[in-house]
Structures are given as C-alpha cells and as structure tokens.
VOPALUM-765923 format. One line per field, with one value per residue (C-alpha): residue in three letters; chain; x, y, z. Coordinates in Angstrom, 2 decimals, decimal comma, padded with zeros to 5 digits. Each point is the difference from the previous one (the first is absolute). Layout:
// residues N
residu	c(Ala | ...);
chaine	c(A | ...);
c1	c(X | ...);
c2	c(Y | ...);
c3	c(Z | ...);
END
This chain:
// residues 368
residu	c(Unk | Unk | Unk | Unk | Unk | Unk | Unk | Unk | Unk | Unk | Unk | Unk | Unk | Unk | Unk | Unk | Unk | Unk | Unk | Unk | Unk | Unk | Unk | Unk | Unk | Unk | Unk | Unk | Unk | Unk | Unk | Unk | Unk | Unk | Unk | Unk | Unk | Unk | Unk | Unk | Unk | Unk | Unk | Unk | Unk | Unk | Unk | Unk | Unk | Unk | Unk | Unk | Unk | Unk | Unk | Unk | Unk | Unk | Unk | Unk | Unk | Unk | Unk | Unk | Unk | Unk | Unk | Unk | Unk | Unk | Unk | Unk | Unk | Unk | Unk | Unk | Unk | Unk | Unk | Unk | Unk | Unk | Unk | Unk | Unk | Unk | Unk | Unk | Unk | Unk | Unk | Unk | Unk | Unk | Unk | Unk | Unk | Unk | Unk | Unk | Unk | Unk | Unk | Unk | Unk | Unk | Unk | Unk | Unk | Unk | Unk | Unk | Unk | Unk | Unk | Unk | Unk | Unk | Unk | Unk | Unk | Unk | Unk | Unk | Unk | Unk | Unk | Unk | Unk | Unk | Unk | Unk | Unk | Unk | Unk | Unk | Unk | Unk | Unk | Unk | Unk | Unk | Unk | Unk | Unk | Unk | Unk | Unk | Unk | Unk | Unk | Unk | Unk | Unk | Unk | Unk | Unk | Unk | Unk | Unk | Unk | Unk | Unk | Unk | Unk | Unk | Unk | Unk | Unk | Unk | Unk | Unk | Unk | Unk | Unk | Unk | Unk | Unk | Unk | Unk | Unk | Unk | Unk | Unk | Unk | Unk | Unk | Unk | Unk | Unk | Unk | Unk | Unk | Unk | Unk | Unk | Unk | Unk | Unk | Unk | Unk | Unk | Unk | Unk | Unk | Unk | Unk | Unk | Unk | Unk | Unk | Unk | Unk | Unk | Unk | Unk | Unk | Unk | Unk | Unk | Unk | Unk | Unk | Unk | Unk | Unk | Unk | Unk | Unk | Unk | Unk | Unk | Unk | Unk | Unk | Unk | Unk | Unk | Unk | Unk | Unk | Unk | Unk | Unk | Unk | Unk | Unk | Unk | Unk | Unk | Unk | Unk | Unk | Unk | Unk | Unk | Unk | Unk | Unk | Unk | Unk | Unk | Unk | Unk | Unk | Unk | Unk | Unk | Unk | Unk | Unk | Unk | Unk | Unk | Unk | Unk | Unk | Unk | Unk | Unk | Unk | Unk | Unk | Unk | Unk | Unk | Unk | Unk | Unk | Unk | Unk | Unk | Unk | Unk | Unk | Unk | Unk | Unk | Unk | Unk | Unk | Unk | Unk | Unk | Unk | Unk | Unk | Unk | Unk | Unk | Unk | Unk | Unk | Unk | Unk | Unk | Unk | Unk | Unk | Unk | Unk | Unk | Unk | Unk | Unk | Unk | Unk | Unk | Unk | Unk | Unk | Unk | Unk | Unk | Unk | Unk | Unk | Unk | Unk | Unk | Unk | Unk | Unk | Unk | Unk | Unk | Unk | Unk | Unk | Unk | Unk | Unk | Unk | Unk | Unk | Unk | Unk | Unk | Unk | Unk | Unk | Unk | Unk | Unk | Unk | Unk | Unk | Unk);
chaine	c(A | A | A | A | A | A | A | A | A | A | A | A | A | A | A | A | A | A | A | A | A | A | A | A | A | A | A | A | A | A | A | A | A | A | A | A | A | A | A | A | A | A | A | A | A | A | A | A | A | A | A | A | A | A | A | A | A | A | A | A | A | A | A | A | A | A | A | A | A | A | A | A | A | A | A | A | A | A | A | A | A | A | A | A | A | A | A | A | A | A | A | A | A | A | A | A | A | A | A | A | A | A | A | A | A | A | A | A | A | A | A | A | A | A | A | A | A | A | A | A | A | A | A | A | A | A | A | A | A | A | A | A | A | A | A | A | A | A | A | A | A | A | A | A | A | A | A | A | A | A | A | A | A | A | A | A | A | A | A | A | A | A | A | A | A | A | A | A | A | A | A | A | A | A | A | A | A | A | A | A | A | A | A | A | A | A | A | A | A | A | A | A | A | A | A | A | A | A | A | A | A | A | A | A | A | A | A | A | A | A | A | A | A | A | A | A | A | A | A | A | A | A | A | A | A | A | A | A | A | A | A | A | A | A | A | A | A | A | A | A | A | A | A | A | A | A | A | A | A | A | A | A | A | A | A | A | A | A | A | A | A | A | A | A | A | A | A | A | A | A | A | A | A | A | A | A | A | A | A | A | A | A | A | A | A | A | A | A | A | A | A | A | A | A | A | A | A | A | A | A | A | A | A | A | A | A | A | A | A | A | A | A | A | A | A | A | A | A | A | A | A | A | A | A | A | A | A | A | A | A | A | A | A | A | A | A | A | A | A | A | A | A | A | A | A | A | A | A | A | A | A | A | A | A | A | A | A | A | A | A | A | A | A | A | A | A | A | A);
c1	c(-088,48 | 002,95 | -002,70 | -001,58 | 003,20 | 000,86 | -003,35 | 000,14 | 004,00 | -001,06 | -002,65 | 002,43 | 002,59 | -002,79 | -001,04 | 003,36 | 000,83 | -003,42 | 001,10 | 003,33 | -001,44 | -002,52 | 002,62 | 002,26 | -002,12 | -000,20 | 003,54 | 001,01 | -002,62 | 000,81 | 003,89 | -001,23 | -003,41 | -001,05 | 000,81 | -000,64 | 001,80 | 000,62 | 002,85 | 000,05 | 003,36 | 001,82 | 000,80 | -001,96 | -000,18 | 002,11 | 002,99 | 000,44 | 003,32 | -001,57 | -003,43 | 000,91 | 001,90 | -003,17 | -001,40 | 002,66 | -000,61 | -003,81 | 000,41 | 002,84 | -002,48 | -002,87 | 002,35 | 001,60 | -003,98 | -001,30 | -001,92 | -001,85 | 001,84 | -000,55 | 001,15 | -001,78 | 002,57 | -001,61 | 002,15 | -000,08 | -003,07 | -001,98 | -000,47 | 002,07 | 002,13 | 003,42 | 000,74 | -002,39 | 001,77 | 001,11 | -003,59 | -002,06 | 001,96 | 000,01 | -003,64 | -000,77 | -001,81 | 002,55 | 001,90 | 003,16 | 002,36 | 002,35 | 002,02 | 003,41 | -000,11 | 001,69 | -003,37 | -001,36 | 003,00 | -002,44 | -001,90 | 004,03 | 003,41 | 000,61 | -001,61 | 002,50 | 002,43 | -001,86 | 000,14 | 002,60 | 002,14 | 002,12 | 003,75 | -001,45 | 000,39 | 000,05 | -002,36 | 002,24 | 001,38 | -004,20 | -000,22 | 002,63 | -000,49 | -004,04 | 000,78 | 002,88 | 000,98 | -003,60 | -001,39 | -003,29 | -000,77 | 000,50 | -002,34 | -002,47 | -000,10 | -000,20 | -003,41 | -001,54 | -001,37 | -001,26 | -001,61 | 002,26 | 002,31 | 002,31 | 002,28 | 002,11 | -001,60 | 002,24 | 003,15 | 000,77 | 003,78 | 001,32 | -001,71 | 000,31 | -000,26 | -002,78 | -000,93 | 000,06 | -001,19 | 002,88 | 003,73 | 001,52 | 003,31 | 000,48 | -001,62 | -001,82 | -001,57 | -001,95 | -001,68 | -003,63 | -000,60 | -002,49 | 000,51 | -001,93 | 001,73 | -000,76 | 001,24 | 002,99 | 001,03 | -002,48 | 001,41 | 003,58 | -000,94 | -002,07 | 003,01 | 001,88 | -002,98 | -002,70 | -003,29 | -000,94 | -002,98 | -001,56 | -001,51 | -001,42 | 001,92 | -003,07 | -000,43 | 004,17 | -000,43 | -003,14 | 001,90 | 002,71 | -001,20 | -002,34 | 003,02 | -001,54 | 003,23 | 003,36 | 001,49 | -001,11 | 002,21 | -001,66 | 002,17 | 002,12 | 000,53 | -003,02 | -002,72 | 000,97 | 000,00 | -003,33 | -001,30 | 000,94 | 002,17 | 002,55 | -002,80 | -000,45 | 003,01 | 003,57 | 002,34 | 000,55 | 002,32 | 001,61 | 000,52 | -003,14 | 002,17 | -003,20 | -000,89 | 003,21 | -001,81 | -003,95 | -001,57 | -004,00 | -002,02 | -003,28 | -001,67 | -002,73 | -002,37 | 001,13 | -003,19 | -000,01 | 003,23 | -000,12 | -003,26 | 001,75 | 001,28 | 003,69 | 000,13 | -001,76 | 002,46 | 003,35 | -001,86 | -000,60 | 003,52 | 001,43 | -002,24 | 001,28 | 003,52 | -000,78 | -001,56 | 003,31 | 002,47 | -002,01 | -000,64 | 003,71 | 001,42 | -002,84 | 001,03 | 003,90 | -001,00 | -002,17 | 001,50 | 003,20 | -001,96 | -002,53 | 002,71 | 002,29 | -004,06 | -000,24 | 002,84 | -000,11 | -003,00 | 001,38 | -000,45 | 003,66 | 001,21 | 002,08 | 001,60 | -000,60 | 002,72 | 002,12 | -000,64 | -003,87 | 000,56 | 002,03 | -002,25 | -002,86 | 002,18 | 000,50 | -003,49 | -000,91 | 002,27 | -001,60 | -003,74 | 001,25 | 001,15 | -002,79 | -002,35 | 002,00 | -000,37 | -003,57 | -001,20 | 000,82 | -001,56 | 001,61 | 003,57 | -000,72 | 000,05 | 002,28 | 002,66 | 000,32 | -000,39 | 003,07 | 002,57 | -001,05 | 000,39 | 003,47 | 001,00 | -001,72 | 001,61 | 003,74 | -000,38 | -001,69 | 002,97 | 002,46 | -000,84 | -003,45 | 000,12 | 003,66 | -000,70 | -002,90 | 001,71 | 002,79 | -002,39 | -001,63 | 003,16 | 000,08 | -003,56 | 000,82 | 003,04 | -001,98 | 001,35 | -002,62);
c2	c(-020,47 | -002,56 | -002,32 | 002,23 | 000,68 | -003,77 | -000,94 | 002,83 | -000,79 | -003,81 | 000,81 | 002,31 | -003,41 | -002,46 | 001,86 | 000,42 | -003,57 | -001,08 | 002,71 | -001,69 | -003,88 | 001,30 | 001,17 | -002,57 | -003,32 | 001,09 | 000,81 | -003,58 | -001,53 | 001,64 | -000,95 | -003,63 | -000,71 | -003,38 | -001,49 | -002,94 | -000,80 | -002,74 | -001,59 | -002,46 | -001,62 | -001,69 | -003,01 | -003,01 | -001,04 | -003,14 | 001,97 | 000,74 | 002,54 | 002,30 | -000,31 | -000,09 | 003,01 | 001,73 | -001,52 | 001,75 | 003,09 | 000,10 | -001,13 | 002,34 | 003,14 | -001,50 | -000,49 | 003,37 | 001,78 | -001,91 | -001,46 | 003,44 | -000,79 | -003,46 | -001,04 | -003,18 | -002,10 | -002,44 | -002,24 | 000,15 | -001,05 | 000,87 | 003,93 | -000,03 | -002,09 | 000,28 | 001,36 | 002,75 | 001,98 | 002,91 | 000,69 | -000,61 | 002,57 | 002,35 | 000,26 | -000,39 | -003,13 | -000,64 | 002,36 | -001,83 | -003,29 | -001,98 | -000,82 | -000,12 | 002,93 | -002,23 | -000,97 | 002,94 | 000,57 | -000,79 | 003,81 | 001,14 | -001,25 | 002,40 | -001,87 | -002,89 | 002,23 | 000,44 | -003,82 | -002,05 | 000,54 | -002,72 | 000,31 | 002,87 | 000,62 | -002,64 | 000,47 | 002,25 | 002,29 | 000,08 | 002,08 | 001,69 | 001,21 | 000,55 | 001,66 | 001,97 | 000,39 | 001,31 | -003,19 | 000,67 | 003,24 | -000,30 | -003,30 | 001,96 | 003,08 | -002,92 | -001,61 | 003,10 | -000,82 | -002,44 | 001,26 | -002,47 | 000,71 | -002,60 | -001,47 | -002,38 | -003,24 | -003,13 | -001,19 | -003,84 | 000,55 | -001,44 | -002,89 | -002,83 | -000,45 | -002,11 | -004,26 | -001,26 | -002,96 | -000,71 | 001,34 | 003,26 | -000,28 | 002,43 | 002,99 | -002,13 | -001,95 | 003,44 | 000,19 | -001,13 | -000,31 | 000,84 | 001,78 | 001,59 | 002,56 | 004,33 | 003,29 | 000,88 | -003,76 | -000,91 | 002,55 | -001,20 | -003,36 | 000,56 | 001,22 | -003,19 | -002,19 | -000,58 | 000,60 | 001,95 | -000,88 | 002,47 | -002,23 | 000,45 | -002,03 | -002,32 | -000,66 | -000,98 | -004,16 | -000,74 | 001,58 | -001,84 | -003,15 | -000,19 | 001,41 | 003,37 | 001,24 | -001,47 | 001,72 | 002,34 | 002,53 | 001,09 | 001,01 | -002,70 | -003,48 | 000,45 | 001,16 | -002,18 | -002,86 | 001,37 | -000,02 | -003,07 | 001,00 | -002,78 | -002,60 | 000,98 | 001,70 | -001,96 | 002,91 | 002,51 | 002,82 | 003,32 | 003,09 | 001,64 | 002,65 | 002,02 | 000,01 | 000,82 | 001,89 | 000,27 | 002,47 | -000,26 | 003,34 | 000,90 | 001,84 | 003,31 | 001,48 | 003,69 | 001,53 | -002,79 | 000,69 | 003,56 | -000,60 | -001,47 | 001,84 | 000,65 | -002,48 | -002,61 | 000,43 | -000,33 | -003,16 | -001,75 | 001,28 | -001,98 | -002,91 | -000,52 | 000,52 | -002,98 | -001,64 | 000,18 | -001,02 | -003,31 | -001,39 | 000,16 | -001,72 | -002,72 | -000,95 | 000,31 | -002,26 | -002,51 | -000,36 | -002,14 | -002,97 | -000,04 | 000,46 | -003,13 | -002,10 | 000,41 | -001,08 | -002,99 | -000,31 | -000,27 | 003,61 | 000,50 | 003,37 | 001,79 | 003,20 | 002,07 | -000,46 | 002,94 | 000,12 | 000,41 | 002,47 | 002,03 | 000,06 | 001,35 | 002,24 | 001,70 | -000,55 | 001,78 | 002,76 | 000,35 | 000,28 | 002,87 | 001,91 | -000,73 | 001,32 | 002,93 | 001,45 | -000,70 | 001,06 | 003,19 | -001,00 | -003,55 | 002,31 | 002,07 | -002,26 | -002,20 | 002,62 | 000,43 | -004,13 | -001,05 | 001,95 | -000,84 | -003,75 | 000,56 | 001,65 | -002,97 | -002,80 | 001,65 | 000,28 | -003,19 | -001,45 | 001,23 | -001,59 | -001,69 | -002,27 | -000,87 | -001,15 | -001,89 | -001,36 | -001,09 | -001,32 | -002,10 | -001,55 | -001,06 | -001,63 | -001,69 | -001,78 | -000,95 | 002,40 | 001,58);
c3	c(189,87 | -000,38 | -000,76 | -003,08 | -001,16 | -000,41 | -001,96 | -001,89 | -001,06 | -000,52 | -001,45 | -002,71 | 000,17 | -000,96 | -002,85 | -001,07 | 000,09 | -001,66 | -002,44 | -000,83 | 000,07 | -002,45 | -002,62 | 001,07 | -000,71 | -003,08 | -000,93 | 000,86 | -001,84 | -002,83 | -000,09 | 000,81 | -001,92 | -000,62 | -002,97 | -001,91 | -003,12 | -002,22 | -001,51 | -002,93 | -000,43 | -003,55 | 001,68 | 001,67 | 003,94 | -000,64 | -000,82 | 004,00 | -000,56 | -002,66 | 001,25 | 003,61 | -000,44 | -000,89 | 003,04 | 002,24 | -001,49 | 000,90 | 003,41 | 000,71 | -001,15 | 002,34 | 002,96 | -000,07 | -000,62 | 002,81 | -002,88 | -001,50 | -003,02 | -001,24 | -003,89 | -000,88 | -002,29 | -002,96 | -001,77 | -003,64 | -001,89 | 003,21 | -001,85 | -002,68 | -001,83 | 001,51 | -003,43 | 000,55 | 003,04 | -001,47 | -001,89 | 003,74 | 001,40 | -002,65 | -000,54 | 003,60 | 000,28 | 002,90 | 002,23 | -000,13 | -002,14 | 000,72 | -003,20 | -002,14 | -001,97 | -003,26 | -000,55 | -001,65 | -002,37 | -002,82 | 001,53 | -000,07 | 000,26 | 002,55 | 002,70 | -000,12 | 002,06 | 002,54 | 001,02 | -002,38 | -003,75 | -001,26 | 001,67 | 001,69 | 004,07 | 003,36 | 002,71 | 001,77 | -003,12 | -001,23 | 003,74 | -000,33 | -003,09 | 001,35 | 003,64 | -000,80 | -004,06 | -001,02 | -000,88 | 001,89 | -001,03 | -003,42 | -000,23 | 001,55 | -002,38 | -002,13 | 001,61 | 000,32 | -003,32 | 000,74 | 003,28 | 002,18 | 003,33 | -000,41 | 003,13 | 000,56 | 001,57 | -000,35 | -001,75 | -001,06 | -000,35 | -003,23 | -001,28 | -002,49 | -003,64 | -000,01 | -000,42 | -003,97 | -001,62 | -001,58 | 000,33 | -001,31 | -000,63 | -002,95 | -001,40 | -002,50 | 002,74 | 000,88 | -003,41 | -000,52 | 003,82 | 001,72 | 003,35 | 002,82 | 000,56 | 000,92 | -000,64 | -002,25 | 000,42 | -002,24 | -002,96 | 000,88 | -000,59 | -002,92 | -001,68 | 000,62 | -001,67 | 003,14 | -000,26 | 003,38 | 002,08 | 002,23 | 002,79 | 003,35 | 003,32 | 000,47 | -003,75 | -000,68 | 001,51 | -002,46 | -002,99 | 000,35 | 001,06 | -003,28 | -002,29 | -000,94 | 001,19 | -000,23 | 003,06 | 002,53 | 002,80 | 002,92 | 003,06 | 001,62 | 002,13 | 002,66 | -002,39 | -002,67 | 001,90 | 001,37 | -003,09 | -001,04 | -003,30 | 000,84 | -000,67 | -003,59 | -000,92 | 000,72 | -000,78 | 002,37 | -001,29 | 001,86 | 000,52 | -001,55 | -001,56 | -000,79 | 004,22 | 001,95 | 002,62 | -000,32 | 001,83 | 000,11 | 001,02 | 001,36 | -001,86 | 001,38 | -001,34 | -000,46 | 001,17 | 002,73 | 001,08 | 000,03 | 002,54 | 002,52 | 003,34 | -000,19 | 003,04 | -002,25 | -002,74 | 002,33 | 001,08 | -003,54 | -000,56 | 003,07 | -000,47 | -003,89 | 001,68 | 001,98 | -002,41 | -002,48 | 002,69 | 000,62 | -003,01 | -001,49 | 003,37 | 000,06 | -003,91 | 001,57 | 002,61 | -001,88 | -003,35 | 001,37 | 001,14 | -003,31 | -002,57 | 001,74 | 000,41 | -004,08 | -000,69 | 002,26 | -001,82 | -003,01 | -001,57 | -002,57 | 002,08 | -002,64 | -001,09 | -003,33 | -002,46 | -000,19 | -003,90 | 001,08 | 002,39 | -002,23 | -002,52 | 001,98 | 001,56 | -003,73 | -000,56 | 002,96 | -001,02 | -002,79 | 001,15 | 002,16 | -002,77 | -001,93 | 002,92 | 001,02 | -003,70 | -000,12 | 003,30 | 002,05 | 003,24 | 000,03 | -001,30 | 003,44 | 001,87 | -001,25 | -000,30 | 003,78 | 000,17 | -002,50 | 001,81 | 003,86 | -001,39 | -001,10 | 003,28 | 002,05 | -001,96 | 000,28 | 003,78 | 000,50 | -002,25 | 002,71 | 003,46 | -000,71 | -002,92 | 000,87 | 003,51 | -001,22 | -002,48 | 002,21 | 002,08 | -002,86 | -000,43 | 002,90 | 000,88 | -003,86 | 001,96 | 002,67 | 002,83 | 001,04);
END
C-alpha cells in the first residue's frame, strides 16, 4: 500500500514538475531571445578611441547575454556613410548608430545639444546636465521624431580648435577660409568670414593635403596625429571653443528598442555606460604624449587670441538668439540647457577651475 501510495504521489510530483519546466522554458526564452543586430558607426576603424569605444560596447552586450544578443559593428562606409547614421536608424535599415548628434543639425539645430554647442558644457557638466538636470529626457522627446532612442555612448572631453594652413592671429585672418568644421561651429564661423565644410573623419587628411580646405578640427592630440593632420597642416590651435565636452550617443531604433526584454535594455544601458567611461579616460591618458610628439615634431602649438575668442563668443550669442526665436523645439530644450550652464560654470569657477588653474601655474614653472 505504501508502495501505491508513493507511485501514485510521484507520479502527481512528476507531472507537476514537467508541468512547470514546460511553462518555464519558455518564460526564459522569451526574456532572453536571440538576437542579432547590426550597428553601423560615423567613424572609421583607424580611429581606435571612437571606434573602439563602439567595440566595447558590443562585446560588453555579448558577454553579459552569454552571447544571445550579438550587435555586429561596421565602420563607416561599410553601410552607410558615416554621415548617414541618423537616416539608417531611422528608417530601419540598421537596428542601432553610433554617432555625434551635431551632424544632423542641417535635419535641426536641436540635435547639436545632445552631443556639443560652442562654449557650451565639459564632459562632466554634458552628464550632469544628461543624468540628473533633464538633459536625457528631453533629447529623447526630441528623437522620437525621428524614431531614435538616443543614449549616451562616449565623451572626448574638450578638444582643440583645429590645424590651419596658415596662422590666425586676428578676426580678419578667419575670413575667406575654408574650414572643416560641424554643427553650430560651422554658423559661428560663417559669421566671422569662413566658409564651413561639412566633412567626414576619413575624408579631412585628403582635403587638406590637396587645399580644398584651408583648415580642418577634428578632436584632439592622439587622433590628429593619427590622422596625420600635422603633416599637411603646421598650425595647431586650442581650445575648440565649439567642443568643450562632446558627448557621442547610440542611437535605437524605437520599435527596436521597445522589442527588447527589459533585461536586454538594462544591459545596452550598462554596456553604453561602459562604453562612455572608457573612451574619455583613454583620450585623458593618450593625448599627453601625442600633443608633446607634434610639437617635437615641429607642429606651432598655440592658443586662440582672446580678440578671436571673443568674437565668436558674441557670434555664438547671437546664433542662439536667432534659433531660439525661430524654433520652439530647439527653444525647449535650450531653455532648460542655458541656465544648467550658468549654474555649472559658477560652481566649477569656485574649487575646480581655480585649483586647476593653480595647478597650471605651477607645471608652467616647472614644479610639477
């Protein structure tokens, strides 16, 4: 009798048990499917920071999967022109970008803030201001028009003003030249007499080297000298007043994004988070030793005039004006932008900028 009553009870158990694998198995496989996306990127492999970034990102969303979701990154030109981002994302030809949103002001102005505006944020205000002072989810009420998630995926820190054929010492000097440059910079500068360029990273050496362009920015010390600017250009100038703290994004497809598993999404999240952290302190780490091997090289290191920066400053002031009047969603977003700035710069002013520029001081005498 024992004996009945303990196959009859296992019998109930095993059923039970099948009962729960069966609507278990397929519980889990739905909050982890497999997935295979792709990613096309604005920039090429050779730029190893920006790029590499990227890179981290896709590995960091295969690791923590097990590998059920995999994101295949192309460089530029391998999909899309790096130009093109924005557009492959929007329409769905990819599931995901990796970009600097200042490219598409030409689409809106209102992009630019969601990466870099002339004497505009540092790395560290730009996520502030994007984490905690509404930055993020205004952008993205923003991109939903353009069927984009947008999040935050690398920052260079503040970069330099660019390498010029010839020296700019005044105002004047700006007029008639040519410039690769992107974003609002280009509409600054086109008020002081340049002629912007719109140019992709791995078209900038061949324009310059031939003299279709007169002078070209692109981020700093180790891509420049990458690149190979210093060969064709002898003037390096700084800061790059329009780039104080460029943020670049990665950019979803809505309807892709709104796909994934909850768990999928914390995991992008986490892996742009990495992503963001790394490429800043590489550039922090690796622009001290190219900036002193160009100038042993002979590239002229040297600082705007304050009459130059002054004027763009104005002429930056300007354009915002001009923009805010003429466009509501660039005036929304703005409007919570302008005043987090102000706020940022007066505390930085108190115990950040003065220690570093104590600390300037000193490394210019030599004590450091």
């Amino acid at each position: 009798m024992q004996r009945r009553r303990f196959i009859r009870n296992a019998g109930v158990g095993g059923a039970v048990a099948m009962s729960a694998s069966a609507l278990a198995a397929p519980a889990i496989a739905q909050s982890t499917p497999e997935l295979k996306w792709r990613m096309t990127s604005s920039f090429p492999k050779a730029l190893d920071t920006i790029f590499g970034s990227a890179e981290i990102f896709t590995k960091y969303v295969a690791e923590a999967t097990d590998n059920k979701f995999q994101i295949r990154l192309f460089a530029a030109g391998e999909i899309v022109p790096g130009l093109q981002v924005a557009d492959a994302v929007q329409n769905g030809t990819v599931e995901m970008g990796h970009t600097a949103s200042y490219y598409y002001v030409g689409k809106d102005p209102t992009f630019a803030l969601d990466c870099a505006v002339p004497f505009g944020l540092n790395a560290r205000q730009q996520d502030a201001w994007m984490n905690w002072g509404g930055g993020r989810e205004l952008m993205n009420e923003f991109f939903k028009d353009y069927n984009i998630h947008a999040i935050p995926c690398g920052n260079t820190g503040a970069q330099m003003g660019g390498w010029f054929r010839k020296e700019i010492k005044t105002v004047d000097d700006l007029k008639g030249l040519k410039m690769r440059t992107s974003g609002f910079a280009g509409e600054v500068l086109s008020k002081l007499g340049v002629v912007p360029q719109q140019i992709a990273g791995g078209d900038i050496y061949p324009a310059l080297e031939k003299g279709t362009i007169d002078a070209a920015e692109w981020v700093g010390p180790y891509d420049d000298q990458k690149l190979g600017f210093n060969k064709v250009a002898p003037y390096y100038y700084y800061p790059g007043w329009w780039e104080a703290g460029p943020q670049l994004s990665a950019y979803v497809n809505t309807s892709k994004w709104a796909e994934l598993p909850k768990s999928y999404q914390a995991i992008v999240e986490a892996a742009a988070a990495k992503a963001h952290t790394s490429m800043i302190s590489k550039y922090d780490t690796q622009n001290p030793k190219a900036v002193r091997e160009l100038v042993a090289s002979g590239t002229k290191l040297t600082p705007f005039s304050p009459q130059v920066l002054e004027a763009c400053f104005n002429a930056t002031n300007e354009i915002y004006a001009a923009t805010v009047a003429k466009n509501a969603k660039f005036k929304k977003v703005f409007d919570s932008w302008k005043p987090f700035r102000a706020e940022e710069v007066l505390w930085f002013r108190v115990a950040e900028s003065t220690l570093d520029n104590f600390m300037a001081r000193q490394s210019a005498a030599g004590k450091l």
